[in-house]
C-alpha positions as CSV (number, residue, x, y, z in Angstrom):
1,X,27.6,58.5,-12.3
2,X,26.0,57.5,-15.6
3,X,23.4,59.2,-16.4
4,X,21.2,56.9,-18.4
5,X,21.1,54.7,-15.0
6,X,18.3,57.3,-14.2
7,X,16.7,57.8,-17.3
8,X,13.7,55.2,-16.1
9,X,13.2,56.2,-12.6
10,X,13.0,60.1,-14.0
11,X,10.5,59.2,-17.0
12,X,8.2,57.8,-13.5
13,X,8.2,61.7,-12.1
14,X,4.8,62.8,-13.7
15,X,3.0,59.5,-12.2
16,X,4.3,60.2,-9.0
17,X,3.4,63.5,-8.4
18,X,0.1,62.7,-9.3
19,X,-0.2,59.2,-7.3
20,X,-3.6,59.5,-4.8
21,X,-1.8,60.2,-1.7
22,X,-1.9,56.2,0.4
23,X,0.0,54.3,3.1
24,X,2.0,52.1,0.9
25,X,3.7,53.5,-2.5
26,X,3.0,51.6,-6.1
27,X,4.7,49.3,-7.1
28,X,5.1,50.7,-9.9
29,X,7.2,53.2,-8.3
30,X,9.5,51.1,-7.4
31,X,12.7,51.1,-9.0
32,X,16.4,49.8,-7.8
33,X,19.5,51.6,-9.6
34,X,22.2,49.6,-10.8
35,X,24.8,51.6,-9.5
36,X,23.2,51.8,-5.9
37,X,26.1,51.3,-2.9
38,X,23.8,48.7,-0.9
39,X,21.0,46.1,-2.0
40,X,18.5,48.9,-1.5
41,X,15.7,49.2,-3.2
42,X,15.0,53.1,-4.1
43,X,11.9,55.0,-5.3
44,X,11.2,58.5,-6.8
45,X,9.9,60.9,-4.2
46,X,6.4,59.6,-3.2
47,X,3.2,60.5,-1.0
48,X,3.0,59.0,2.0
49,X,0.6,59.4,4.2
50,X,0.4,57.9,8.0
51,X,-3.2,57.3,8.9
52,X,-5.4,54.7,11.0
53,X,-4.5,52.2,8.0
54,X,-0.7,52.1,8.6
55,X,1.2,49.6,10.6
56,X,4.2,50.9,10.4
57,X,6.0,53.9,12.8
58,X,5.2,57.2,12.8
59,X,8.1,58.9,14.6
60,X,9.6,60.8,11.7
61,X,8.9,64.5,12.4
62,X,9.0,65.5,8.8
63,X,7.9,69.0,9.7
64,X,11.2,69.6,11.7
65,X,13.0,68.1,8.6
66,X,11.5,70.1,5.8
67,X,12.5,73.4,7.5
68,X,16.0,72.5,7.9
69,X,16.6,75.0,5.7
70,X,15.3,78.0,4.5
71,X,13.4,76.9,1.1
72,X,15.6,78.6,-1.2
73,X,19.2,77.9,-0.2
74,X,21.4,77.0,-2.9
75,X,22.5,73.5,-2.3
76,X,23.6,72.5,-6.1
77,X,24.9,75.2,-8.6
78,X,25.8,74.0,-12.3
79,X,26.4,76.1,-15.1
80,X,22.8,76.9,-16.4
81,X,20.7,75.5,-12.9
82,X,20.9,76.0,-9.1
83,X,19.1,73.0,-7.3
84,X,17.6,74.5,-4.3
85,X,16.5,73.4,-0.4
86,X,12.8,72.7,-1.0
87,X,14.1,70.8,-4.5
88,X,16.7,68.8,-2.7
89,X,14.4,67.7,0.2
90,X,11.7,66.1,-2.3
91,X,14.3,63.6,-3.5
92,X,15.8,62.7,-0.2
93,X,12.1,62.5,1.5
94,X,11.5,60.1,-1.3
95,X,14.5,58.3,-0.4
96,X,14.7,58.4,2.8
97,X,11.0,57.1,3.4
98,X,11.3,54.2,1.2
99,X,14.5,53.1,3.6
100,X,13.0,53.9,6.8
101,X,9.5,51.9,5.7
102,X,11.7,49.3,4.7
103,X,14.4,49.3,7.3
104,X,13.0,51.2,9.9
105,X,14.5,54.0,11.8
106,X,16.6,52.3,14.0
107,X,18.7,50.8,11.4
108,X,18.8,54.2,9.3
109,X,21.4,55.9,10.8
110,X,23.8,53.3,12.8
111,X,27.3,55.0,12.5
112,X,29.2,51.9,13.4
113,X,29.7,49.6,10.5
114,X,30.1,46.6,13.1
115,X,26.3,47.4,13.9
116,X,25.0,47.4,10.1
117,X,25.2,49.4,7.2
118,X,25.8,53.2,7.0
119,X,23.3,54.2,4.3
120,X,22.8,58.4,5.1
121,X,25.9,59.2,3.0
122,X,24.2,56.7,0.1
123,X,20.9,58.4,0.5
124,X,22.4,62.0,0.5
125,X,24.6,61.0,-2.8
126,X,22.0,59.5,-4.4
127,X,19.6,61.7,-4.1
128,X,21.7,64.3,-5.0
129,X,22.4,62.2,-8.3
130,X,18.3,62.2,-8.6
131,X,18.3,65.9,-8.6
132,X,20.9,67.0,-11.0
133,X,19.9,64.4,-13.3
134,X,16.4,65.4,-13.5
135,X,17.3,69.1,-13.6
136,X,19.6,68.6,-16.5
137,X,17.4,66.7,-18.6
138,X,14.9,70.0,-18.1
139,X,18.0,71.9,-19.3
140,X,18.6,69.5,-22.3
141,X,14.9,69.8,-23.2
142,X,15.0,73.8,-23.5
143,X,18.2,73.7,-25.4
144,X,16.6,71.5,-28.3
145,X,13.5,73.5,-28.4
146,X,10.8,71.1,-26.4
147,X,8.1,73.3,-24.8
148,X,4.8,71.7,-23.0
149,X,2.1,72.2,-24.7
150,X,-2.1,73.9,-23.7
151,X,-3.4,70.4,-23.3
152,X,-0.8,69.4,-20.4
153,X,-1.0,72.3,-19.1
154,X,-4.7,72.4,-19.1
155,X,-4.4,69.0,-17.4
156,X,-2.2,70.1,-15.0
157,X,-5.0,72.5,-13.9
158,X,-7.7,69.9,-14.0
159,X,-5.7,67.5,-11.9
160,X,-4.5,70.2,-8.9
161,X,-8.1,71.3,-8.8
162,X,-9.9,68.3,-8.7
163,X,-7.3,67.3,-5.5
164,X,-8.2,70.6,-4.0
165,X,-11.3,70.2,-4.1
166,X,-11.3,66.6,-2.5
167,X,-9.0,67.9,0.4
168,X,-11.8,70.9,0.7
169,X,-8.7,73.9,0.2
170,X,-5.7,75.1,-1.5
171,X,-4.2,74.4,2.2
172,X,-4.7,71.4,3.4
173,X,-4.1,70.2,0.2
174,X,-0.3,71.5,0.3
175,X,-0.1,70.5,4.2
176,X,-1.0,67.0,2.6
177,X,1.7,67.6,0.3
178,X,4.2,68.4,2.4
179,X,3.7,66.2,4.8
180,X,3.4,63.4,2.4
181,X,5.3,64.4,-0.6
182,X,8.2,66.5,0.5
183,X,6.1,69.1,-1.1
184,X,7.3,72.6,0.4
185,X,4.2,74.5,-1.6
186,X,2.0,74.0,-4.5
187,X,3.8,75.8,-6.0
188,X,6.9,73.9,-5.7
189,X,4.6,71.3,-7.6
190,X,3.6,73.1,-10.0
191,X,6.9,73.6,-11.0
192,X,8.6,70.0,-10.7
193,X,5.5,68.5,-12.8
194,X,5.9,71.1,-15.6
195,X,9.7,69.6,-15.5
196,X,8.4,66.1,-15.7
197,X,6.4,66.8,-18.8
198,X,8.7,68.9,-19.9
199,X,11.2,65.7,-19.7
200,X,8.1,63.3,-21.1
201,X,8.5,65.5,-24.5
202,X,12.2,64.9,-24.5
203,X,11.9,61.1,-24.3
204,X,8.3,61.3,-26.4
205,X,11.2,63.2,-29.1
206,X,14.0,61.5,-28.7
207,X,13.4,57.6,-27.8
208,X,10.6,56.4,-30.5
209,X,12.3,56.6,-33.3
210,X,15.4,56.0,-35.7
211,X,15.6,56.1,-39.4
212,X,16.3,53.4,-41.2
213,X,19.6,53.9,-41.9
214,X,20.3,54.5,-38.0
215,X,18.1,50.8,-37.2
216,X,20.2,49.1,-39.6
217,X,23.6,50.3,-38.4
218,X,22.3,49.5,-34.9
219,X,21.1,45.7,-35.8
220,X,24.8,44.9,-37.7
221,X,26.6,46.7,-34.8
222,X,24.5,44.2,-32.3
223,X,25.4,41.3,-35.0
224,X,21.0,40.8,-34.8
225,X,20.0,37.6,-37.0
226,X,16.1,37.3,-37.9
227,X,14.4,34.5,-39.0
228,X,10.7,32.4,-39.0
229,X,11.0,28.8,-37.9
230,X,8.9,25.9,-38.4
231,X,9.1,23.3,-35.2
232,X,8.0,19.9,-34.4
233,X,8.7,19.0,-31.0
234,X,11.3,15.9,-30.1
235,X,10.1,12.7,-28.8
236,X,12.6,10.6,-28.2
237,X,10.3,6.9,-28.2
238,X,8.9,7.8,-32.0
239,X,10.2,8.7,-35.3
240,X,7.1,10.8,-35.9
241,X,8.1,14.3,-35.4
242,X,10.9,13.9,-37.9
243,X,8.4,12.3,-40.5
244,X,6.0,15.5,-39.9
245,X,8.6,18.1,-40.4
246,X,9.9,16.1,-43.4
247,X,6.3,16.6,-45.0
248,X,6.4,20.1,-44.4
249,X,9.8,20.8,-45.8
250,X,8.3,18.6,-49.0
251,X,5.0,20.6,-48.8
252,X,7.6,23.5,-49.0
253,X,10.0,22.4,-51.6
254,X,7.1,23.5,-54.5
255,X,7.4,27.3,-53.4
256,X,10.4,28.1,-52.6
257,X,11.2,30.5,-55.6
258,X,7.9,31.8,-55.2
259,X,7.2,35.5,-54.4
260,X,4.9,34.7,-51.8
261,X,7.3,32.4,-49.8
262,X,7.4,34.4,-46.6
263,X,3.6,34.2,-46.6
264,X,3.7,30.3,-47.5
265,X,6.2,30.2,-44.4
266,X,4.2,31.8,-42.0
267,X,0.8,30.0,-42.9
268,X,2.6,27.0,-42.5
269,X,4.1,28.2,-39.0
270,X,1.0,29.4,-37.9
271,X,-0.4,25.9,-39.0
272,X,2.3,23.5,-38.2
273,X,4.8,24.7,-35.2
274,X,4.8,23.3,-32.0
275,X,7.0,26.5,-31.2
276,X,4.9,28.6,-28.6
277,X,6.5,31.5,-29.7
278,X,5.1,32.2,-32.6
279,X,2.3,33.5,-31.2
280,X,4.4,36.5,-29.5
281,X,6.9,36.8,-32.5
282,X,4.2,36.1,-35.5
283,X,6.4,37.7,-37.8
284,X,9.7,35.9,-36.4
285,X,12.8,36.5,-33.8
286,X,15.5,38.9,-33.8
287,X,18.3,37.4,-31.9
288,X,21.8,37.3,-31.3
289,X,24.0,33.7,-32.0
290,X,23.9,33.2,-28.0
291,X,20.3,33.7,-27.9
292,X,19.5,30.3,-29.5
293,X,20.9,26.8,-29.0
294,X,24.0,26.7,-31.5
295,X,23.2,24.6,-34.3
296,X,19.6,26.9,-35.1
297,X,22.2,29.7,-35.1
298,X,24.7,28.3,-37.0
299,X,21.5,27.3,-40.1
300,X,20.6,30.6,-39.5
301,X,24.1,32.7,-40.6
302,X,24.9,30.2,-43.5
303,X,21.5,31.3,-45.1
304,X,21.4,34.4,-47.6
305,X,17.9,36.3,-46.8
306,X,14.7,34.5,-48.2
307,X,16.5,31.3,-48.5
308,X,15.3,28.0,-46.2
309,X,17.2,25.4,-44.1
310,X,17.2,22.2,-44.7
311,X,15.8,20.3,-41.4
312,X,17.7,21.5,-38.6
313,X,18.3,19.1,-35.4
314,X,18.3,20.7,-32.0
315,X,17.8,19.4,-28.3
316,X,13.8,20.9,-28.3
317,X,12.8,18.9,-32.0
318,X,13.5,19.7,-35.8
319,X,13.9,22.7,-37.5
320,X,13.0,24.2,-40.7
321,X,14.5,27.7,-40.7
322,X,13.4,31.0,-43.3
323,X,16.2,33.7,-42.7
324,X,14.6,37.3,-43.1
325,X,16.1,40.9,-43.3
326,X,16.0,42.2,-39.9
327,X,12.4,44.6,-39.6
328,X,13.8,47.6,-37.4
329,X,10.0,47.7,-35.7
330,X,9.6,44.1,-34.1
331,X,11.3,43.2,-30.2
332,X,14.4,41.3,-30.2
333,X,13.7,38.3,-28.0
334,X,16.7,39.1,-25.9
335,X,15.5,42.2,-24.9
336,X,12.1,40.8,-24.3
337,X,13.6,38.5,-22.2
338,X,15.0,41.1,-19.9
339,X,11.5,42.8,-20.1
340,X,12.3,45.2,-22.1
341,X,9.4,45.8,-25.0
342,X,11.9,47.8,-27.5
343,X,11.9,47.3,-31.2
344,X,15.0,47.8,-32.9
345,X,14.2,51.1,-33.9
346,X,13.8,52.2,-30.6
347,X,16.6,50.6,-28.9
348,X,18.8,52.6,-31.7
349,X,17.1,55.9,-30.4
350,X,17.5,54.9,-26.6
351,X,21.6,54.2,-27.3
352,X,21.2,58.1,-28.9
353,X,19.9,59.3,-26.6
354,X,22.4,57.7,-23.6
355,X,25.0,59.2,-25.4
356,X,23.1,62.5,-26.1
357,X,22.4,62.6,-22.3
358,X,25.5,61.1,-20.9
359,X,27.4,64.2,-23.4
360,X,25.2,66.7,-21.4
361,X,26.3,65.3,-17.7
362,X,29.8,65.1,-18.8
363,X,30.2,68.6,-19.7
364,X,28.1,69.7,-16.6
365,X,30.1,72.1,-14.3
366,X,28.7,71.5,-10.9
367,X,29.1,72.4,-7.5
368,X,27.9,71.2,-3.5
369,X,27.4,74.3,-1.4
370,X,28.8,74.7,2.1
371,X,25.4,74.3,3.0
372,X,25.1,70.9,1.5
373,X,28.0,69.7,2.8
374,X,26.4,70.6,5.9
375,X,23.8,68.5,5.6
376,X,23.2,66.0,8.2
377,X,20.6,63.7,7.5
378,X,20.6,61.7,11.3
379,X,19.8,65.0,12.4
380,X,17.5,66.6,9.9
381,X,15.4,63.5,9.8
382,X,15.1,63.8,13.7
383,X,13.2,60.2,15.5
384,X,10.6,61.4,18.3
């Protein structure tokens, strides 16, 4: 397992275990590893609560399940963390109750792969893969230092007293909680949500920023061009859009050794481009070659920095192209495209920190206890 495939769903753990306890999870929550076995979509361990607003079954008896074992049975032991019962079960009940809702019960646990898929073993693996991972970032947190500081921890209090005081008790409050969160006791909760902050400061420290140096060795590893482009839109039945971007390029042609040329460019962007864009990327696109159609990516690598294109002839219109030095804090647009709001900077610090993570799960000694092994999910997750 690669760690880093995990890095999102963990960073959800603190919204989760404060999530107002409803039928239906967030979708928010929802996340779908890449690595999963079958086109399942998983989520982090999530309340879950059956009341007269459900429509779905009922029939789990997650009282039964939770006690499987005694709380604190050893079920994981690494070489600085033991993963116990009452741990384990938070991330299968997550599991587990996402597939059920989604499934339902009678398709959970069919042993006969000419009746449909055999998911248990997936859900047991995976959410074994949940729990070490989480635990070892908490591990990798200590070890550089991270503590959590008064005001989270003042929250913390805020947020568990203002819940007990809507469920009217310290007890039904955790029966909530464990009868809708995998919870086994507050606190149980109290400890995995000083984990997920405790994880919070590791990617808060970690994943917002790079030097310079580091942003700039990540942009020429990832062959990242930048540049502003001016853009008149093709139409094929009139010779006008060329004649427009030929009087810009004239308009142009006075300033081109002037200091100010970048902000000549961009007034005259923000004026003249047809190119939507430019209102999400004001200050230009970071790109790869493939990014863009070939011959704007071809204008673009035969230009030194600060230098312009002549008119440049694509299938969208004509072209007039001002090469930049790559600025380590805006998105690159293929990133974007993937929805994934990183600048350059930070994508440098996220690649760090894969390989700072992936190092620590790669010399992590760990072991299943018999009593994991013993696990049987068809029977712990019993159907009325």
């Amino acid at each position: 397992m690669k760690i880093k495939k995990l890095t999102a769903l963990i960073l959800s753990f603190t919204l989760v275990l404060l999530l107002l306890f409803a039928c239906t999870p967030s979708e928010d929550a929802l996340l779908e590893p890449e690595d999963a076995t079958y086109d399942i979509e998983y989520i982090t361990p999530a309340p879950h609560v059956h009341d007269e607003n459900c429509d779905h079954s009922t029939d789990i008896d997650f009282e039964a399940a939770i006690t499987a074992f005694a709380p604190d049975t050893v079920m994981i032991k690494a070489d600085n963390f033991e993963i116990t019962w009452a741990e384990m079960y938070i991330f299968l009940f997550g599991n587990f109750s996402n597939v059920a809702h989604q499934f339902g019960t009678d398709l959970v646990w069919l042993n006969d792969p000419d009746d449909g898929p055999v998911i248990a073993n997936d859900i047991l693996e995976y959410s074994a893969d949940e729990a070490i991972s989480f635990f070892l970032l908490e591990y990798g947190a200590k070890q550089l230092g991270l503590t959590i500081n008064d005001d989270d921890l003042a929250g913390y209090n805020d947020d568990i007293q203002n819940f007990i005081d809507m469920y009217e008790s310290q007890e039904e409050f955790e029966t909530v909680m464990r009868d809708n969160g995998g919870f086994y006791n507050l606190d149980l909760f109290r400890r995995l949500f000083l984990v997920s902050v405790l994880i919070d400061e590791l990617y808060d420290s970690q994943t917002l920023n790079a030097s310079d140096e580091r942003a700039a060795e990540y942009a020429e590893e990832n062959d990242y061009l930048m540049a502003m482009h001016i853009l008149r839109l093709r139409d094929d039945d009139s010779d006008i859009p060329l004649n427009e971007i030929k009087e810009i390029q004239s308009e142009l042609s006075a300033h081109l050794d002037s200091e100010d040329l970048v902000e000549i460019f961009a007034d005259l962007m923000n004026e003249q481009s047809e190119d939507p864009g430019k209102l999400t990327f004001p200050g230009g696109y970071i790109f790869v070659f493939n990014d863009m159609v070939r011959e704007f990516s071809e204008a673009t690598v035969a230009l030194e920095f600060g230098q312009v294109s002549d008119i440049v002839e694509t299938n969208y219109g004509y072209h007039i192209i001002l090469r930049l030095p790559i600025d380590y804090d805006v998105v690159p647009i293929g990133a974007a495209n993937q929805g994934i709001h990183r600048t350059v900077r930070q994508l440098a610090a996220f690649e760090d920190f894969d390989v700072l993570t992936q190092g620590w799960y790669d010399s992590l000694n760990y072991e299943f206890t018999p009593e994991f092994k013993s696990i049987n999910l068809a029977e712990i997750f019993k159907v009325h």
